[in-house]
N, C-alpha and C positions, 0 to 999 in steps of 0.2 A: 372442361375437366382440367387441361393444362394450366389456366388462368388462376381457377381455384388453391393448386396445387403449389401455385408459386405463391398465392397471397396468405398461403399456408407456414410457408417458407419464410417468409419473409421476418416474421419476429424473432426467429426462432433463436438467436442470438443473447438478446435481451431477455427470454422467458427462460433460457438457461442461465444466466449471470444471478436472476430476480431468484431461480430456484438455489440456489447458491447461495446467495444472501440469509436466504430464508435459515438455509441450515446453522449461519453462526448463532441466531437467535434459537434456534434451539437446543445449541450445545450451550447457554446460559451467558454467551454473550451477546452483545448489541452493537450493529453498526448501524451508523448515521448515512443516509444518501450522501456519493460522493461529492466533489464539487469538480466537474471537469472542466471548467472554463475556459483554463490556459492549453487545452490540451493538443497534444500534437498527434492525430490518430498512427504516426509513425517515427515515434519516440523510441519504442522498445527493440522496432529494427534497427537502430540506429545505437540504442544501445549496445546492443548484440554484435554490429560491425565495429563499434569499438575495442569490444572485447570484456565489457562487461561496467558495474554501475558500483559505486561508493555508498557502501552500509554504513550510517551513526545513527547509532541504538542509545540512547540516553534514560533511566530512569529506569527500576526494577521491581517490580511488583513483588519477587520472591526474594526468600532469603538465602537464595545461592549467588551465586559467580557472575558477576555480569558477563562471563565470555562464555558463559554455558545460552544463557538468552540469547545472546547477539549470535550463537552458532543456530540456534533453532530457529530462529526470526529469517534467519539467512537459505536456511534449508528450507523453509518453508516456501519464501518469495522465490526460490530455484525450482520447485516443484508444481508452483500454484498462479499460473497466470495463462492470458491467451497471449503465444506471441511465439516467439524461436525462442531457443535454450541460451540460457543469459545467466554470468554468473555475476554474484554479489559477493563484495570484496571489502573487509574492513580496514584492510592498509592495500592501495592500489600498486599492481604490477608498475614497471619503470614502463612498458609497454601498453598501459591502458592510459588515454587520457583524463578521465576523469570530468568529462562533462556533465554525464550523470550520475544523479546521484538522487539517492533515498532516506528521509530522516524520518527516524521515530522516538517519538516520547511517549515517555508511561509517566501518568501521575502527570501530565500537561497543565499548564494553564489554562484554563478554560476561552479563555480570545485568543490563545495563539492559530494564524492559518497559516496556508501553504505560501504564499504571499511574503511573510517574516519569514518562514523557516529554510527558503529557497535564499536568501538576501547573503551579504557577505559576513556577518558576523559571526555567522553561525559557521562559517569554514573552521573555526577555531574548537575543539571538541571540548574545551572548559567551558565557552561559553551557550553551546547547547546544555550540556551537563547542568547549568546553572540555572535554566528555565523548569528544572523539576522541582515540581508544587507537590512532594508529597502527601497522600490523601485524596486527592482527587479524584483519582478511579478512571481519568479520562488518559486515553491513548491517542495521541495524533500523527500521522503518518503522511507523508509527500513526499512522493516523486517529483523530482527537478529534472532541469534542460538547464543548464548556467544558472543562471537567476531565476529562471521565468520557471514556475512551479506548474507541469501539467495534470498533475490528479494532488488531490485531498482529502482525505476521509478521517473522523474522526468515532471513535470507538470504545464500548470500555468492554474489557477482558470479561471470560467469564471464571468464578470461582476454581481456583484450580494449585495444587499441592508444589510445583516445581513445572518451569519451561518444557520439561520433558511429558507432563499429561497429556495425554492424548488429546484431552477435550480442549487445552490449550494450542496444542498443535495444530486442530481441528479451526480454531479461530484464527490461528496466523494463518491458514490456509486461505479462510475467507477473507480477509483480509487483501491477498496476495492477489487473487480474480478479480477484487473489488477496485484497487490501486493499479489493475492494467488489465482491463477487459478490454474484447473484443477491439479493431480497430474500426469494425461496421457501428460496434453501439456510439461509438467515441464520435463518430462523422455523423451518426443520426440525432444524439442529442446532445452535442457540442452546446453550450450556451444556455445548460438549463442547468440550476441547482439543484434541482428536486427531482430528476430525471426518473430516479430510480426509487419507487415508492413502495414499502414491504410494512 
């Protein structure tokens, strides 16, 4: 019974992240298995003992403010991940180092990965800004560690009126579980692109 009880247990990480997933495709957007390769299953404590992680938001699906997106993108990934309470900072405190960091683009190129978007060119916010391929519909998002890029996902929004729709909210939310899940799944399927299959 015990034995059972644990091999019961043991997915249960993964079959909530996979149910999660499930829900951004049904609020009418679509995310792609992540890519954890680089991943460090304790990035996000580490972010936290810093004191928090560097948000650039590049590229805007709607026709408002970029700073109304980058506020909702930010709340979102504050509210939507497994890990300790971590804030996201678009101009970093003189007290935060700034080793972590999160980039997102809307309307991506289609080859860009985590790989380029963690590198040093992109430290410079015109030269993120400048990789927007409007049109595309493609959203790419990575979490870094300096250079080295520990999660990657790429994704496209789903139809939605302003930053503030719920159903949009709803997908930066999956998003946010999906770019820093569990540190159990991150140790179990370390090393697989396709980990996660919905």
């Amino acid at each position: 019974m015990a034995k059972g009880a644990h091999s019961m247990r043991s997915p249960l990480p993964s079959v909530l992240l996979v149910s999660c997933l499930l829900l951004a495709g049904c609020a009418g957007g679509a995310i792609q298995p992540p890519d954890y390769r680089g991943s460090n299953p304790g990035a996000l404590n580490g972010a936290a003992a810093e004191g928090g992680i560097h948000l650039q938001v590049a590229g805007n699906p709607f026709s408002t403010d970029q700073a109304l997106l980058t506020e909702v993108v930010s709340r979102g990934f504050e509210r939507s991940h497994f890990g300790p309470p971590v804030k996201f900072f678009t101009t970093l405190p003189e007290d935060v180092k700034g080793n972590y960091r999160v980039r997102v683009i809307f309307d991506a190129p289609i080859n860009l990965g985590g790989r380029e978007l963690c590198g040093a060119p992109f430290d410079d916010p015109g030269k993120l800004a400048a990789q927007v391929v409007p049109g595309t519909g493609l959203m790419v998002a990575t979490f870094c560690l300096n250079r080295q890029y520990q999660a990657t996902l790429r994704a496209r929004p789903p139809m939605a009126d302003s930053p503030e729709d719920r159903v949009f909210q709803g997908f930066i939310d999956q998003v946010g579980l999906s770019l820093f899940p569990p540190p159990s799944l991150l140790q179990q399927e370390r090393g697989s692109r396709n980990a996660i299959i919905f």
